[in-house]
N, C-alpha and C positions, 0 to 999 in steps of 0.2 A: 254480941255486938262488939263489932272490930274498936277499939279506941282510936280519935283521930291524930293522926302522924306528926311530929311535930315539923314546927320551919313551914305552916301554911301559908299562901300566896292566894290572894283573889285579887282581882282587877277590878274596876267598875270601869267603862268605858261611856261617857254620858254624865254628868252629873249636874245634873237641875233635881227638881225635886224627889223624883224617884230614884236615883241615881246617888243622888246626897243620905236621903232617909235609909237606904240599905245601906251605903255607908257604914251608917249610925248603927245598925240594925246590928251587922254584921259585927261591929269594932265591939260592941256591948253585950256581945254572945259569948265572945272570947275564943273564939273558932281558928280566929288566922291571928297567925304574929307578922304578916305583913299584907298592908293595904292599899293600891297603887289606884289612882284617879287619874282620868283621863277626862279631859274636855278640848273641845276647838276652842273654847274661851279658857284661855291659860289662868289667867285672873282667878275664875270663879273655881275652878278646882284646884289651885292654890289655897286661896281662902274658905275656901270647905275643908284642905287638909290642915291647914291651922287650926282652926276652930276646933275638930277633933281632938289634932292633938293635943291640944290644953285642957283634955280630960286625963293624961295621962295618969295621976294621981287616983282615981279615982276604976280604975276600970286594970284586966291583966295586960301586961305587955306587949304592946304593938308599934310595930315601926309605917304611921300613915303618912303617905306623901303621894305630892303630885307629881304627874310624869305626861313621858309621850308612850307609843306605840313599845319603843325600845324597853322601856323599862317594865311592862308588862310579859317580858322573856322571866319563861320556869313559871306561870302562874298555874295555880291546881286548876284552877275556875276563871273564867273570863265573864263579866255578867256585862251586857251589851243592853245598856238603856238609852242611846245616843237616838233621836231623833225630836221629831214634833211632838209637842204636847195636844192632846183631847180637848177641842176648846167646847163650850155651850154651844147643845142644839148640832152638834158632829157626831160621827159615828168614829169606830175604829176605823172601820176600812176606808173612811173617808180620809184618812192619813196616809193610806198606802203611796200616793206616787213620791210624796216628798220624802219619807221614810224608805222607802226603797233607793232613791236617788243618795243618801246617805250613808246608807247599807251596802252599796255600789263602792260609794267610794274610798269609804273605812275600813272594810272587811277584809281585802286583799294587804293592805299596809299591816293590820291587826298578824293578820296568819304569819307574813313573816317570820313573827317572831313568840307566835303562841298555836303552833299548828300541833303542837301537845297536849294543848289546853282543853279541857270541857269547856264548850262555848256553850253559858244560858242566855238564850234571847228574850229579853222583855219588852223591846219596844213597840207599838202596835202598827197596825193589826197584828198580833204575835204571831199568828199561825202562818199566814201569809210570807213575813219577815224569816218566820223558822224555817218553811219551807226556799226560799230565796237562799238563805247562806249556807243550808247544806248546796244546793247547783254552785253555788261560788266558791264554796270552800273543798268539795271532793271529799268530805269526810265524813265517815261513818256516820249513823243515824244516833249512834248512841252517845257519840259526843258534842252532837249540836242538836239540843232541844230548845224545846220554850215553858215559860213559867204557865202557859195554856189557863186551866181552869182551875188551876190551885187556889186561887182566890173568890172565883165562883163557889166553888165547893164549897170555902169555908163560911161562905155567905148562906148558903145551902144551908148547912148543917146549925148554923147559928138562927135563921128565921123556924128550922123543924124543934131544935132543942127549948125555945123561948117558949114555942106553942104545946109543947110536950111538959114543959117546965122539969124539964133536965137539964143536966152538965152536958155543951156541946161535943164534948169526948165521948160523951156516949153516945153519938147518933155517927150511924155511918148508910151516909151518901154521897153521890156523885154529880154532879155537872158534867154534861162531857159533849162532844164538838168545839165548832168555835166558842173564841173568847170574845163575844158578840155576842148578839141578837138573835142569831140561829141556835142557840146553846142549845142544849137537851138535860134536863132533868129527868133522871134515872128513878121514878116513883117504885117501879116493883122491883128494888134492890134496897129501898132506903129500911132502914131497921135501928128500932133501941132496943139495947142490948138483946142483941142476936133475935129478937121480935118485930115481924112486919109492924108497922108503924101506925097501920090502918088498926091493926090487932090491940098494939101498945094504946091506940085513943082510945078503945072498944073497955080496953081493964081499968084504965082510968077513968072513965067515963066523959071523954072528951066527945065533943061534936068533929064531925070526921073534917078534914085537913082542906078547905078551900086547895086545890092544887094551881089553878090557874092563878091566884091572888100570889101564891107564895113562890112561884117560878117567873110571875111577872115580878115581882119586887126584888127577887135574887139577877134578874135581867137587868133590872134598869138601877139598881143601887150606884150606880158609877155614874151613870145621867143626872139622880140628883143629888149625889155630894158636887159634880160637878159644878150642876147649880147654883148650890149656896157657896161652895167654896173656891170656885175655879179650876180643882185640879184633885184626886186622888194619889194618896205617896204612901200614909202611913200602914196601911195593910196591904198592901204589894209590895212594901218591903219587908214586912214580916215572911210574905209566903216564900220571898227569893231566899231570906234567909234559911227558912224552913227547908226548901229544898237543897241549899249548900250545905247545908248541917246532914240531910241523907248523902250527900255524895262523899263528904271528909271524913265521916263516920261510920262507910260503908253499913248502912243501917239496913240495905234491902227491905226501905218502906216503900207503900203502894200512895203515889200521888198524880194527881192528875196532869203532868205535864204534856206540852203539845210536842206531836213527833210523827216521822214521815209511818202514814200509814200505808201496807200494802196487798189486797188480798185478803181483809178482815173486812167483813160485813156490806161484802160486794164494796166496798170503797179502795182506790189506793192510787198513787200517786198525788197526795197532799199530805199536808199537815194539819192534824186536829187533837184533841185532848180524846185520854181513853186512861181510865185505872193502870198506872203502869209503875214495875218494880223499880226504885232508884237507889242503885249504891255507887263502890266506888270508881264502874266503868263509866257511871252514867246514867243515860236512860237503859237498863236491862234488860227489862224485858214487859209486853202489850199484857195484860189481862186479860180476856176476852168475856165479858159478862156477861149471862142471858140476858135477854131483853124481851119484852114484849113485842110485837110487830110494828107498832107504831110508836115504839122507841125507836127499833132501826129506822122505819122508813123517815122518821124526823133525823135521825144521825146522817142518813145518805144525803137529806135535805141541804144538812149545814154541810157535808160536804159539799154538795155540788156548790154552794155559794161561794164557797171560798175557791172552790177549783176555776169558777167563772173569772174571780180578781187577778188568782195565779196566772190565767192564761193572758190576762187584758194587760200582765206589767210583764210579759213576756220570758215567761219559766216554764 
């Protein structure tokens, strides 16, 4: 493992709660020694970089402030959480127009001055939005991805680990399509330690794994923290972080990020989440995992859902 370079540079562009929590996320990893916030509300990412930095004491040295577009020139990582928030009883993609309309307008100012930059997209529908600023921005696949199912995943692997009653480190599976309602849960890849999972209930003597109960509750987990809480921040900034920390660290881990597919599994021309290697070009390189046949035919599903929104906001 490469160690990460020093004089790092990440961006947030957006800072409401998701936006603010990676922030936090990012400042308390110790990853970058510099942290630039961007918001259209000057104010509030002003007083986001205050408040940070009066952890200085307590955390390794970082220079956080707030800025415009300019001052995001030389960032390693650009993380793009700038739009509408997910309210109660909305979907992702029911954000898309006004989120695009934003996306529109930021994205070309952004490049100016960071068309070197790894652009992560988080804002939703992410797939949607990921596929949008690569057409706007003209660059490579492997520099403008999205945070995709990184955090399904870890939803995934956290409701399989509970019922297995193991450490979720030790469960490896995936989420993959959109980051939505059309996901796909990867049942015949999921495994503890290097054991199908059906196998793993069988030696413990578990009753075998409700599937539909536990890919509907890894679905709708964002519906009801919603619920109670108005909004999801703290484990979607965990996973941005997760994924800056492969890209600064050229680590060449396998995470779920959303990224133009083409040509794999009869799909291409969108963006969706697939197992894929992340170091420090970026997105590296697609996984290609068996699947059962109706894994793929639900993978082409979520595609086609998202290629229908792609074509309806005009990409």
């Amino acid at each position: 493992m490469v160690e990460k370079k020093k004089g790092v540079k990440i961006a947030i562009v957006g800072v409401g709660l998701v936006g603010a929590s990676a922030a936090f996320a990012i400042m308390i990893s110790g990853m970058a020694s510099q942290l630039v916030l961007v918001d259209v509300n000057k104010d509030k990412a002003e007083g986001e970089a205050m408040d940070l930095g009066d952890a200085a004491a307590f955390i390794k040295p970082i220079n956080v402030m707030y800025g415009t577009y300019a001052d995001c020139q030389g960032a390693d990582i650009v993380v793009f959480t700038a739009g509408a928030n997910q309210k109660p009883g909305e979907t992702r993609l029911d954000l898309v127009q006004k989120n695009i309309a934003i996306l529109k307008e930021s994205l070309p100012q952004l490049l100016k001055y960071c068309s070197e930059s790894i652009i992560l997209m988080v804002s939703n529908p992410v797939d949607v939005l990921t596929y949008a600023a690569l057409k706007i921005s003209g660059l490579p696949a492997s520099q403008v991805f999205g945070s995709g199912t990184v955090l399904d995943t870890s939803r995934f692997k956290a409701e399989l680990a509970e019922y297995c009653q193991v450490d979720p480190r030790n469960v490896h599976a995936y989420i993959v399509g959109e980051h939505g309602d059309s996901e796909v849960a990867l049942w015949s890849t999921a495994t503890v330690a290097g054991i199908d999972i059906e196998q793993y209930c069988q030696q413990r003597g578990l009753a075998p794994i409700d599937r539909q109960l536990v890919a509907e509750r890894v679905r709708t987990a964002a519906y009801e923290i919603i619920k109670r809480k108005g909004a999801t921040y703290y484990a979607v900034a965990l996973s941005i972080k997760r994924i800056c920390e492969a890209i600064l660290r050229n680590e060449n881990s396998i995470l779920t990020v959303s990224g133009l597919v083409n040509n794999l599994y009869g799909i291409e021309h969108c963006c969706l989440s697939l197992p894929t290697i992340v170091n420090g070009t970026g997105r590296s390189k697609v996984i290609a995992l068996p699947m059962t046949v109706r894994e793929e035919e639900a993978l082409r599903n979520s595609a086609q859902v998202l290629k229908k929104i792609i074509k309806q906001v005009g990409f």
